[in-house]
C-alpha positions in Angstrom: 0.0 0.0 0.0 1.3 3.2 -1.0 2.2 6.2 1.6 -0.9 8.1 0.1 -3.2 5.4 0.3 -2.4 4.5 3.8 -2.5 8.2 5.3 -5.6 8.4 3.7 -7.5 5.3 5.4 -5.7 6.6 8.6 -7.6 10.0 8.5 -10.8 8.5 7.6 -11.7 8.3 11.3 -11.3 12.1 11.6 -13.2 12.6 8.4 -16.1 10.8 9.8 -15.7 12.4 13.0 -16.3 15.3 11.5 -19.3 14.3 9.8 -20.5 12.7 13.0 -20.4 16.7 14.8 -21.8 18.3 11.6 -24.9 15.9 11.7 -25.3 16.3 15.5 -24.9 19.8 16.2 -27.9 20.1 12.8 -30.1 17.6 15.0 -29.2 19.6 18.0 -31.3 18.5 21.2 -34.9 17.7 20.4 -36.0 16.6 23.8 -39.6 18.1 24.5 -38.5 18.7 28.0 -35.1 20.8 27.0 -37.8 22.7 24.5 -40.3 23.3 27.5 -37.0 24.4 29.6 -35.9 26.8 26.8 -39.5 28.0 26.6 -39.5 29.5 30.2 -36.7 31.6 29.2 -36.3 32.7 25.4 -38.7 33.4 22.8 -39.8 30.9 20.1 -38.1 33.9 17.9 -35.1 33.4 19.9 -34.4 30.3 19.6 -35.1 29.7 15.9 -32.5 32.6 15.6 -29.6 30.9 17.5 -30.7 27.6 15.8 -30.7 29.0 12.3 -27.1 31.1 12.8 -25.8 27.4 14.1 -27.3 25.6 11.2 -26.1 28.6 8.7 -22.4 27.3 9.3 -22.6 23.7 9.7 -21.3 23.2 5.9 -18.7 25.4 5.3 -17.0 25.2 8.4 -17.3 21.1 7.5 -15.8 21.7 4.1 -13.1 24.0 5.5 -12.0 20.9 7.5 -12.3 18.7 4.3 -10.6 21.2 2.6 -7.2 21.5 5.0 -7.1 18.0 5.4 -7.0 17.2 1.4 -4.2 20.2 0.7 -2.2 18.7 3.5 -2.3 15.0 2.5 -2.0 16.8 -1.0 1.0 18.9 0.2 2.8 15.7 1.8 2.2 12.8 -0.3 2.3 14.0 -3.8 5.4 15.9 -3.3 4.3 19.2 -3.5 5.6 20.7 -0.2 8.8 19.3 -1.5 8.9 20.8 -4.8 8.0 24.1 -2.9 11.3 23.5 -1.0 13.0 23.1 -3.4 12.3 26.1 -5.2 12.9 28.1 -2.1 16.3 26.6 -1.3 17.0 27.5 -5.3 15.6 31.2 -4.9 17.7 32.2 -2.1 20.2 31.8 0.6 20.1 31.6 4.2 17.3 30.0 6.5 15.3 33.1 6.8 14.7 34.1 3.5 13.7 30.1 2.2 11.8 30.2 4.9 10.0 33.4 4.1 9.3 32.2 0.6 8.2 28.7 1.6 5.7 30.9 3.6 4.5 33.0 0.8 3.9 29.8 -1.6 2.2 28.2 1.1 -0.3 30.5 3.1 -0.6 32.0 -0.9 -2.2 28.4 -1.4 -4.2 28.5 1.5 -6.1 32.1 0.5 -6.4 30.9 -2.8 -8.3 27.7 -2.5 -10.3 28.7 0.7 -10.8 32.0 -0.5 -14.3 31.5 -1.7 -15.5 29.5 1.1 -14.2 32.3 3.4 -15.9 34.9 1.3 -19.1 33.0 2.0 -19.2 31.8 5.5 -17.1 35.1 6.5 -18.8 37.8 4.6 -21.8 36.9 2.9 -23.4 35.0 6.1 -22.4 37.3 7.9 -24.3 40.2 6.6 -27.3 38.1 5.7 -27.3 37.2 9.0 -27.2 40.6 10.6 -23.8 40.1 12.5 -21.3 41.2 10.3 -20.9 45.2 10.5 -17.9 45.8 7.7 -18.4 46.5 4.6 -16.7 44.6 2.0 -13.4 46.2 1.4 -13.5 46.6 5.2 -13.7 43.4 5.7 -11.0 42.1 3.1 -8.8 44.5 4.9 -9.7 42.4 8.3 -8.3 39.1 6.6 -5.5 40.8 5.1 -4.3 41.9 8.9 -4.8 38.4 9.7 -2.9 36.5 7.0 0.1 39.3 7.0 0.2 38.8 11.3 -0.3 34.9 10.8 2.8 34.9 8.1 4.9 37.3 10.1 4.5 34.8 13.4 4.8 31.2 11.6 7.7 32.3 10.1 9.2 33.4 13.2 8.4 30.4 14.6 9.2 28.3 11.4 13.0 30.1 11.5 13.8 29.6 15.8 12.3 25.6 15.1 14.3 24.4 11.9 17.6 26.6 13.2 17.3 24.7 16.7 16.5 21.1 14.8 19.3 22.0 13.2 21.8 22.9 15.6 21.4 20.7 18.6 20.4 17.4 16.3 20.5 15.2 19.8 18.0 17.3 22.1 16.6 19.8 19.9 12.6 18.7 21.0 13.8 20.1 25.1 14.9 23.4 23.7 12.3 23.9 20.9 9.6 23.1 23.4 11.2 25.1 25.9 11.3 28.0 23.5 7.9 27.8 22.3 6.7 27.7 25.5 8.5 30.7 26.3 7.4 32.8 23.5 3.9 31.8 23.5 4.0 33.7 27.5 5.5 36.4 25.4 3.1 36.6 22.6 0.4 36.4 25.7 2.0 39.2 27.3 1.9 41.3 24.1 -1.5 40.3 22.7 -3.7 43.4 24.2 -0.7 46.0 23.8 0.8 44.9 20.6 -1.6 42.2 18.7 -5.5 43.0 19.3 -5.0 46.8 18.3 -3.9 45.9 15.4 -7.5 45.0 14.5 -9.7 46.6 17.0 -9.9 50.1 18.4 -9.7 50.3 22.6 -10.0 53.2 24.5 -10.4 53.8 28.2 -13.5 52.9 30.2 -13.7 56.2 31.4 -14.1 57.1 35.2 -17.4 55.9 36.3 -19.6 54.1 39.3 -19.2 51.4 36.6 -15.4 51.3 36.4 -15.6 51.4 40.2 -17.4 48.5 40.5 -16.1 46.2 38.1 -12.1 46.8 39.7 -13.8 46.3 43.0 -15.9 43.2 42.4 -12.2 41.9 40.8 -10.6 42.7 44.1 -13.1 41.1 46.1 -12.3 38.1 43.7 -8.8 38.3 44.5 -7.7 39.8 41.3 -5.4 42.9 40.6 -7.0 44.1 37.5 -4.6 47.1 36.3 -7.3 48.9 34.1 -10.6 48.3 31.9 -10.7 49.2 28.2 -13.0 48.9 25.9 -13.0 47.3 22.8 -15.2 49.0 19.6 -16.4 46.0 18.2 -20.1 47.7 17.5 -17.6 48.9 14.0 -17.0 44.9 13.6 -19.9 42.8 14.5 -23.5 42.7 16.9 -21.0 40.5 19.3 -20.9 41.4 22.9 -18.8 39.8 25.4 -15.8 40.5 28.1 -12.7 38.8 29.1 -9.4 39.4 31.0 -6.2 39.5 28.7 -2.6 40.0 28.8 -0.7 38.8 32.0 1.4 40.7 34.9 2.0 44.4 33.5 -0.2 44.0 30.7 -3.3 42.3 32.5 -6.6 44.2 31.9 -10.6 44.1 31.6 -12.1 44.3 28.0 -15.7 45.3 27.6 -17.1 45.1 24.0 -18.7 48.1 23.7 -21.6 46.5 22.2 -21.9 44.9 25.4 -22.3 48.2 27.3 -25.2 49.2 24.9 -27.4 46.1 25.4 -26.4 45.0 29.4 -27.0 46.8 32.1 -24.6 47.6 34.6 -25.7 44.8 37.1 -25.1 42.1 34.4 -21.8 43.4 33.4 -20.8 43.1 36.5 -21.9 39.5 36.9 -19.7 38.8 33.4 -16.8 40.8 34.7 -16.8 39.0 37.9 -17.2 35.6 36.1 -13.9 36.6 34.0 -12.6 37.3 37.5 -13.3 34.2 38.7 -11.1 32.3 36.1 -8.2 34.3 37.2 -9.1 33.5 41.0 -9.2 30.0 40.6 -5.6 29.8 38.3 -7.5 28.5 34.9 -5.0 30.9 33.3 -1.9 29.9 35.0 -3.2 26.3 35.2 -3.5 26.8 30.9 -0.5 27.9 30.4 1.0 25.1 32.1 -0.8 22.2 30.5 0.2 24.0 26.8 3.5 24.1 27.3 3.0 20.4 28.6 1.4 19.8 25.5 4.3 22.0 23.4 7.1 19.4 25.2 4.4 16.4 24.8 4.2 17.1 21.0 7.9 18.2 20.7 9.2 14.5 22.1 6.0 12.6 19.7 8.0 14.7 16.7 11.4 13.4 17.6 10.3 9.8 18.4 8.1 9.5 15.7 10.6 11.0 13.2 13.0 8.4 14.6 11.2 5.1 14.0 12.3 3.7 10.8 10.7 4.4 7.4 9.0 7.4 9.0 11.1 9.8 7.3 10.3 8.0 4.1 6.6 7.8 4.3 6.4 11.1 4.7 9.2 12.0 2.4 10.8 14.5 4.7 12.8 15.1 8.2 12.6 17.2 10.9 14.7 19.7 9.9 13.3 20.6 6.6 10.6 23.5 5.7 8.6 20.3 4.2 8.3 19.7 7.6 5.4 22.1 8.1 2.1 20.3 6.5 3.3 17.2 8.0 3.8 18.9 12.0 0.2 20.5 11.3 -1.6 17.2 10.1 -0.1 15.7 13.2 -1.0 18.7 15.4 -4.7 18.7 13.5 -4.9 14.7 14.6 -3.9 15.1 18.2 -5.9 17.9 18.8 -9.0 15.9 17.4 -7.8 13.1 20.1 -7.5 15.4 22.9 -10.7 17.7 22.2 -13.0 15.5 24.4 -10.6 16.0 27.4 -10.0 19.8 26.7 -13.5 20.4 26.7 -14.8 18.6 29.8 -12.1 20.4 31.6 -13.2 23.7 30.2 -16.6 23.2 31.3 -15.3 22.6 34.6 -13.5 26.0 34.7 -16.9 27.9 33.5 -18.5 26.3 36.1 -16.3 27.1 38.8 -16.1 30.6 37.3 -20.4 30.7 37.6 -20.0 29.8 41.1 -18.2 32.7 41.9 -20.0 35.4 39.5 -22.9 34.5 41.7 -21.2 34.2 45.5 -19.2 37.4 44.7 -22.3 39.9 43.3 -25.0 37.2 44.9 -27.4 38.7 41.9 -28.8 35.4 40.0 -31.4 37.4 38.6 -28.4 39.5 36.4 -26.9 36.3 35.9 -29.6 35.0 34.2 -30.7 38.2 32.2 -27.0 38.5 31.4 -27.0 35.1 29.9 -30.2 35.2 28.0 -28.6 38.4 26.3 -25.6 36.7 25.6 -27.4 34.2 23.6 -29.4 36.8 21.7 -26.1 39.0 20.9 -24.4 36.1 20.1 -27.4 33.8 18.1 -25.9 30.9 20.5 -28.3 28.0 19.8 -29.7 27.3 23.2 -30.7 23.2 22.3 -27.5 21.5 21.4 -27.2 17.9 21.0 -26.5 16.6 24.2 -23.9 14.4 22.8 -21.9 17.5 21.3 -22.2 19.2 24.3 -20.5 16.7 26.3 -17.6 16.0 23.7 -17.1 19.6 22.1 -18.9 21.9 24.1 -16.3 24.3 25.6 -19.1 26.5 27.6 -22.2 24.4 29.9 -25.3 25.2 27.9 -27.1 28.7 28.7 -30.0 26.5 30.2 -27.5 24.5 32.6 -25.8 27.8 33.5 -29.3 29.4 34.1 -30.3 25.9 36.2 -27.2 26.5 38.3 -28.0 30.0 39.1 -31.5 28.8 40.0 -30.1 26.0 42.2 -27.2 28.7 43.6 -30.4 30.8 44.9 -32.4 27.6 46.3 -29.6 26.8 48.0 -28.8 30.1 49.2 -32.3 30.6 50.8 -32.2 27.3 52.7 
């Protein structure tokens, strides 16, 4: 059996997989129960809405999987990521510069074959929608930020990994991973000061009772929260939301300002304080340690892997080579498939501890609730998932298990 053949029977379980979520999330839950549940809280209206955005994406986000899986196994196994080497290495001199051009050829083929399914799913859903604010140039000129900041990071990243492969040959998966590790802290560090500006505009919450109250509810959480900011994403989308970014120095509240138009202050508070309680509870440093345990994990699977015999030949390149790249993000694209069960139940866990102490720190279950109902409506969140997809994929609990635990909270609280 040939190398093509075989890699191809091998991703047919992630294929189906695939499938497998696409027809489940279009089912969603059914259960006249979960209906009647919905029912006490949302509109009919409402939850057709979140339903129908859901459904709206359920194809091309399954044929942008398709899609990157057939240009990688294209990419590896006929030879084309080779050829694309090759013509690097021919072009110029020096690591930097073949890597740059490797870069070009490759993202280049990325935004040319998934251009019109991102033109669809991106822009013309969007609008037809009602979510997406930009025009058209605006929004080309939203992708173009995000393919020139991809390119500019991968191929630092591409450059440190092939120089270190190649330099320290016996133990270059410790010092890679340690590496990566260290610059994705960095890259966190930098994302609100250098990275998010690039596409949003933030200002200042400006001096307020609201201000107040959101640094002080933060405090009470046991968080240092150095200032709040908000984030003009009414120019972008109908999106509301808020969430703590950037660590030490750079750690700070973001509001969307659509969020301050459509909450009021008591349910901004309960979100803040929610975002709060991620930080009080270590999710973040607790995150940051299990990726760069996953950054070493995947760095030693590489070396071993890439060590076996015949690896190198199915494959038909090594480590240290920019042909490399399709076959570390097939690999990365199949472990994270693996893993995604596991990620998610532990990110439901965090939400949940995070609800619990939104609701003992403001003690407002009543905000919590309106605050998530309004969340679903900004957001067209389908409220009725399948029950299955929500306990494999689901990285949130359900707005109707987050609204049953505020409930419960309260009976609780009067007892």
């Amino acid at each position: 059996m040939s190398p093509a053949a075989a890699a191809a029977i091998a991703l047919a379980p992630l294929v189906a997989w695939r499938i497998v979520r696409t027809a489940l999330a279009c089912l969603g839950n059914r259960s006249p129960a979960a209906t009647q549940a919905a029912l006490r809280h949302f509109s009919p209206a409402q939850l057709d809405a979140g339903r129908m955005h859901t459904r709206a994406y359920l194809i091309p986000d399954l044929l942008r999987t398709l899609l990157a899986l057939a240009l990688l196994w294209t990419l590896i196994f006929h030879s084309l990521a080779g050829r694309m080497e090759s013509a690097a290495e021919s072009l110029f001199a020096g690591l930097p510069l073949q890597a740059a051009c490797f870069l070009v050829i490759y993202i280049g083929l990325h935004v040319v074959i998934f251009a019109p399914l991102e033109v669809y799913s991106g822009y013309v859903l969007g609008r037809r929608l009602g979510t997406l604010k930009q025009t058209f140039p605006q929004w080309l000129a939203f992708q173009a930020k995000g393919i020139a900041v991809n390119f500019l990071l991968t191929w630092a990243v591409l450059c440190m990994f092939l120089f270190l492969v190649r330099t320290f040959t016996c133990c270059w998966w410790v010092i890679a991973a340690a590496a990566l590790t260290l610059l994705a802290a960095v890259l966190i560090f930098l994302q609100p000061i250098v990275l998010a500006p690039i596409f949003y505009r933030f200002t200042r919450l400006h001096e307020s009772p609201l201000r107040n109250r959101l640094l002080d509810l933060c405090r009470k959480a046991g968080v240092e929260a150095r200032d709040v900011f908000v984030q003009h994403e009414s120019k972008t989308s109908t999106h509301s939301n808020a969430y703590f970014t950037g660590i030490a120095h750079s750690r700070r509240i973001v509001l969307f300002d659509n969020l301050l138009n459509s909450h009021s202050p008591e349910e901004i508070a309960v979100i803040v304080t929610h975002e709060a309680g991620h930080w009080s509870h270590g999710h973040i440093f607790i995150g940051i340690i299990l990726s760069a345990v996953s950054i070493f994990a995947g760095s030693f699977g590489l070396n071993y892997l890439f060590g076996v015999p015949g690896v190198e030949k199915f494959f038909g390149t090594s480590m240290g080579r920019l042909s490399a790249l399709p076959v570390i993000t097939l690999l990365a694209m199949a472990a994270s498939a693996f893993a995604g069960p596991f990620v998610s139940a532990l990110s439901r866990k965090f939400e949940r501890q995070a609800d619990a102490t939104a609701l003992k720190i403001t003690g407002d279950p009543d905000a919590f609730i309106s605050a998530q109902v309004r969340l679903v409506c900004d957001n067209n969140i389908d409220v009725l998932p399948h029950p299955l997809l929500v306990r494999l994929c689901a990285s949130h609990p359900t707005a109707l298990q987050r609204i049953r635990f505020a409930i419960e909270s309260a009976e609780k609280k009067e007892e």
